[in-house]
C-alpha positions as CSV (number, residue, x, y, z in Angstrom):
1,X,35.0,74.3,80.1
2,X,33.2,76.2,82.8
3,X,34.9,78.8,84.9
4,X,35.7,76.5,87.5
5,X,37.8,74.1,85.9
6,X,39.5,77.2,83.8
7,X,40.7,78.9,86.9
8,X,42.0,75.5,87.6
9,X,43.8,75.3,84.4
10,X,45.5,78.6,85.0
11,X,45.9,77.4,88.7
12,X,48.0,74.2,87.0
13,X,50.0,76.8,84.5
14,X,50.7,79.3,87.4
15,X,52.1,76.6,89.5
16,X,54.1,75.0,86.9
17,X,55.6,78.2,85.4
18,X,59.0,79.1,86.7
19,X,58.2,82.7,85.4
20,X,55.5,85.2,86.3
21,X,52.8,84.9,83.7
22,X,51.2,88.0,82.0
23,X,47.1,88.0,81.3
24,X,47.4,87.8,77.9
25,X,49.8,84.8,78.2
26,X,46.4,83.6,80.5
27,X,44.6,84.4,78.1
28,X,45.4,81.6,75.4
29,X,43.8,79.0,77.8
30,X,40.6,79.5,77.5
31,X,38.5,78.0,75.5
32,X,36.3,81.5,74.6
33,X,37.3,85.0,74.2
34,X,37.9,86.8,77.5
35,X,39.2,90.2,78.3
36,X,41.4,91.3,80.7
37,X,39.1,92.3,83.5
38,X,37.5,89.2,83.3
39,X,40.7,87.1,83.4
40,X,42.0,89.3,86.5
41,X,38.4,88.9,88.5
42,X,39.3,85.4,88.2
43,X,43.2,85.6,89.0
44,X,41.7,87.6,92.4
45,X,39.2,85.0,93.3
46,X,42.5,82.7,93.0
47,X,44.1,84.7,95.1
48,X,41.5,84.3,97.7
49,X,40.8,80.7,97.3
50,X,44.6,80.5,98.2
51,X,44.5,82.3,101.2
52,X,45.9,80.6,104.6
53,X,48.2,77.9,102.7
54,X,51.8,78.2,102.6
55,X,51.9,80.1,99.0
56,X,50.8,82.9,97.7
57,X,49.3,84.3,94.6
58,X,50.7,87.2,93.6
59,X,50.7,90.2,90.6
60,X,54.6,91.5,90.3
61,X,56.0,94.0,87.6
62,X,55.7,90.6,84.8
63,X,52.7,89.4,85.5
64,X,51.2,86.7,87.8
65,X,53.1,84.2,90.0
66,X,52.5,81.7,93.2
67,X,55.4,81.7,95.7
68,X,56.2,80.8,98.9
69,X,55.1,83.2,101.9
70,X,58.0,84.6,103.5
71,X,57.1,83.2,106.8
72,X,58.0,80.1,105.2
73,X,61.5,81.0,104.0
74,X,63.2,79.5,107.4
75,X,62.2,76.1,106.5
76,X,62.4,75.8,103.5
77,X,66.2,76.9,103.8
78,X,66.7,73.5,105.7
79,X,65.6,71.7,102.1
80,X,68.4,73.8,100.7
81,X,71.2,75.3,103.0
82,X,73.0,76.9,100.3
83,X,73.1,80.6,101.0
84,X,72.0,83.1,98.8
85,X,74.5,85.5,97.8
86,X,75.1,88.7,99.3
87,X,75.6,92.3,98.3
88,X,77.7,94.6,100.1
89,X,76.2,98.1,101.1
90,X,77.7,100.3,98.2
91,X,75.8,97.7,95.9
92,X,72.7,98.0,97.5
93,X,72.9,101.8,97.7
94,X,73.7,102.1,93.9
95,X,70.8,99.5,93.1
96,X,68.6,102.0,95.4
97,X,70.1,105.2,93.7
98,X,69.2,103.7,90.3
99,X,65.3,103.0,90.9
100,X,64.7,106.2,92.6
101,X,66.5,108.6,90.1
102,X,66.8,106.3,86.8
103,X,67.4,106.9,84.3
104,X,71.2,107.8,85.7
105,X,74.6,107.5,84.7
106,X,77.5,106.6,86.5
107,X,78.6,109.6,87.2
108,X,75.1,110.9,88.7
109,X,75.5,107.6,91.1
110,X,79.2,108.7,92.3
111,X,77.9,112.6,92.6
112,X,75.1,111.2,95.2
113,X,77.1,108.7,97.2
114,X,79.9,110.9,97.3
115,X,82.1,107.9,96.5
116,X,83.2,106.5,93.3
117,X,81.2,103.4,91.9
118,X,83.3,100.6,90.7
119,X,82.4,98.9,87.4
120,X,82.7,95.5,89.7
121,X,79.3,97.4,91.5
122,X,77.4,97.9,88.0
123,X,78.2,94.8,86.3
124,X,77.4,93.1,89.3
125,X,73.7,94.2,89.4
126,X,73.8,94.0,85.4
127,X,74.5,90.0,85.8
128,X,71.6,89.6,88.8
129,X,69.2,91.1,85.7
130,X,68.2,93.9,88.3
131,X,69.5,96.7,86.1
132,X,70.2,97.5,82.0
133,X,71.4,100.4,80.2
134,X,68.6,102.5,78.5
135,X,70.9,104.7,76.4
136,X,73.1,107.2,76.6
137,X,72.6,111.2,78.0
138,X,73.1,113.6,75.3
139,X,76.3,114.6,76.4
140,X,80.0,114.5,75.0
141,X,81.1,111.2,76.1
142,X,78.1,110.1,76.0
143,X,77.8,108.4,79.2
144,X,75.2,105.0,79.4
145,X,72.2,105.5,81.2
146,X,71.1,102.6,83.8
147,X,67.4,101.9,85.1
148,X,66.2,99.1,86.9
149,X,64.6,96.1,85.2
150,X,61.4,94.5,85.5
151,X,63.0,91.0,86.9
152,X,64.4,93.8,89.9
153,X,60.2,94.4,90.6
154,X,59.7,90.9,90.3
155,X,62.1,89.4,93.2
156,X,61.1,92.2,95.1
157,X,57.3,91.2,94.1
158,X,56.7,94.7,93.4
159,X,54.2,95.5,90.8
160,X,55.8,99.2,89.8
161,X,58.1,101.2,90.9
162,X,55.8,103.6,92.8
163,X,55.6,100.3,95.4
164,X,58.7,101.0,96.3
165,X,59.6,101.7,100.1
166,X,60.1,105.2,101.2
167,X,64.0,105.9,100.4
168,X,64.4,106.7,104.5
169,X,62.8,103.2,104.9
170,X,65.6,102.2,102.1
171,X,68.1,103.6,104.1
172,X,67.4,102.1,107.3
173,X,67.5,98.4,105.7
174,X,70.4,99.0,104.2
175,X,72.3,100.2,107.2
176,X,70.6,97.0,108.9
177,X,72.0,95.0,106.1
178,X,75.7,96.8,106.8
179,X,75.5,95.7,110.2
180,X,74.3,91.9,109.9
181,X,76.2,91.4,107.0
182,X,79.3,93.7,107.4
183,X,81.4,94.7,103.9
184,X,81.8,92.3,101.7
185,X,83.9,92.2,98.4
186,X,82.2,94.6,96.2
187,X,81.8,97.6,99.1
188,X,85.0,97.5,100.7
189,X,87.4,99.2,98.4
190,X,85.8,102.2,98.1
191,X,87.5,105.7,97.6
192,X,86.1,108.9,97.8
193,X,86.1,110.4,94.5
194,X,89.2,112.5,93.2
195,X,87.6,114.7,90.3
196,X,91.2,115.0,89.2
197,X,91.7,111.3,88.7
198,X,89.6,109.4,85.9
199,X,88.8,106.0,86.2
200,X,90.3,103.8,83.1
201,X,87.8,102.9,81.1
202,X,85.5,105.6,82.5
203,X,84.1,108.1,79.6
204,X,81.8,109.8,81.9
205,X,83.0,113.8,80.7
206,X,81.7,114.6,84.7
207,X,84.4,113.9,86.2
208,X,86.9,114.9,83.5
C-alpha cells in the first residue's frame, strides 16, 4: 500500500467513524510502522486536499474528525428540522465557570455567579457529557470537584482548553444567547444565595 491509497484508507475510516479518531487508533491501518509525525503530515495533507468542499477535517480534544462547515448548518437543518436543545443562560454560565476555573465545586460556582446553582443545572451538563466530577476538595464535607470533559472540546471542536474564547468574548455570547433565546427552564428559578439557608442534599461546608 503506498501513501496514497493509505491516506485514502484513513480518509474511508474518518468518514465512517461517528467518533473523532486518535493517531494511534490511525495508526493500526497501515500496513508498516509509522510514527506519529508521520501519520499527522498525512492527516494535514488531508486536511488540505479537503479544502473548499462542504466538510472539513479537523483535530479536536479526541483526536481527528470530518464535519460539516458551519456555513452549511442552515441547510442541512432543512434535512432535519428538529431543533437542538437549548440551555438557558445560568447553564451556560456554570458550564463557562467550570472550564475556566476547574477544577471547582459547587459552592466555588455559586460564590462567582453570586446566585445559587441548582443540581437540575449540574446534572444537566453531566448528562450532555460536557462535564464529570474529578474528586473531591480536601475539605470537611468533602465537596465533589467538576471539570469539563473532553467530548465538551470536541462539540466545540476545540483541541485544548487554552482554545478557548477570551471569557469577555464568553460573556458577550452568552448575553447574545439570553437575548435570542430568553430563559428557559433550567435559568429561570434562580435565587440569590441565602448563606443561612442550605440547599437539601447540598454538603458543600461553604455555605454552612
Amino acid at each position: 500500500m503506498n501513501t496514497q491509497q493509505f491516506k485514502h484508507v484513513m480518509e474511508a475510516a474518518l468518514l465512517t467513524s461517528t467518533e473523532p479518531l486518535p493517531v494511534p487508533e490511525l495508526k493500526k491501518l497501515s500496513d508498516v510502522s509509522l510514527d506519529n509525525r508521520q501519520i499527522e503530515t498525512l492527516l494535514d495533507e488531508l486536511a488540505q486536499e479537503w479544502q473548499g468542499r462542504g466538510v472539513e477535517l479537523t483535530r479536536v480534544s479526541s483526536g481527528w474528525r470530518f464535519r460539516a462547515k458551519p456555513e452549511m448548518q442552515t441547510y442541512l437543518d432543512r434535512l432535519n428540522p428538529q431543533k437542538p436543545p437549548r440551555y438557558s443562560r445560568a447553564v451556560l454560565e456554570t458550564l463557562a465557570i467550570i472550564a475556566y476555573h476547574q477544577p471547582v465545586t459547587r459552592g466555588d460556582i455559586e460564590e462567582i455567579r453570586g446566585v445559587a446553582v441548582s443540581a437540575q443545572i449540574l446534572k444537566t451538563l453531566e448528562a450532555r457529557g460536557w462535564i464529570e466530577v474529578v474528586g473531591n476538595r480536601d475539605t470537611p464535607g468533602k465537596p465533589e470537584l467538576f471539570a469539563t470533559t473532553r467530548q465538551m472540546l470536541d462539540d466545540l471542536n476545540l483541541r485544548t482548553l487554552q482554545e478557548l474564547p477570551p471569557l469577555e468574548e464568553i460573556g458577550a455570547l452568552l448575553e447574545q444567547d439570553a437575548t435570542d433565546n430568553g430563559p428557559t427552564e433550567t435559568g429561570a428559578q434562580e435565587q440569590p444565595i441565602d448563606s443561612s439557608t442550605p440547599f437539601q442534599g447540598d454538603n458543600n461546608p461553604e455555605k454552612q
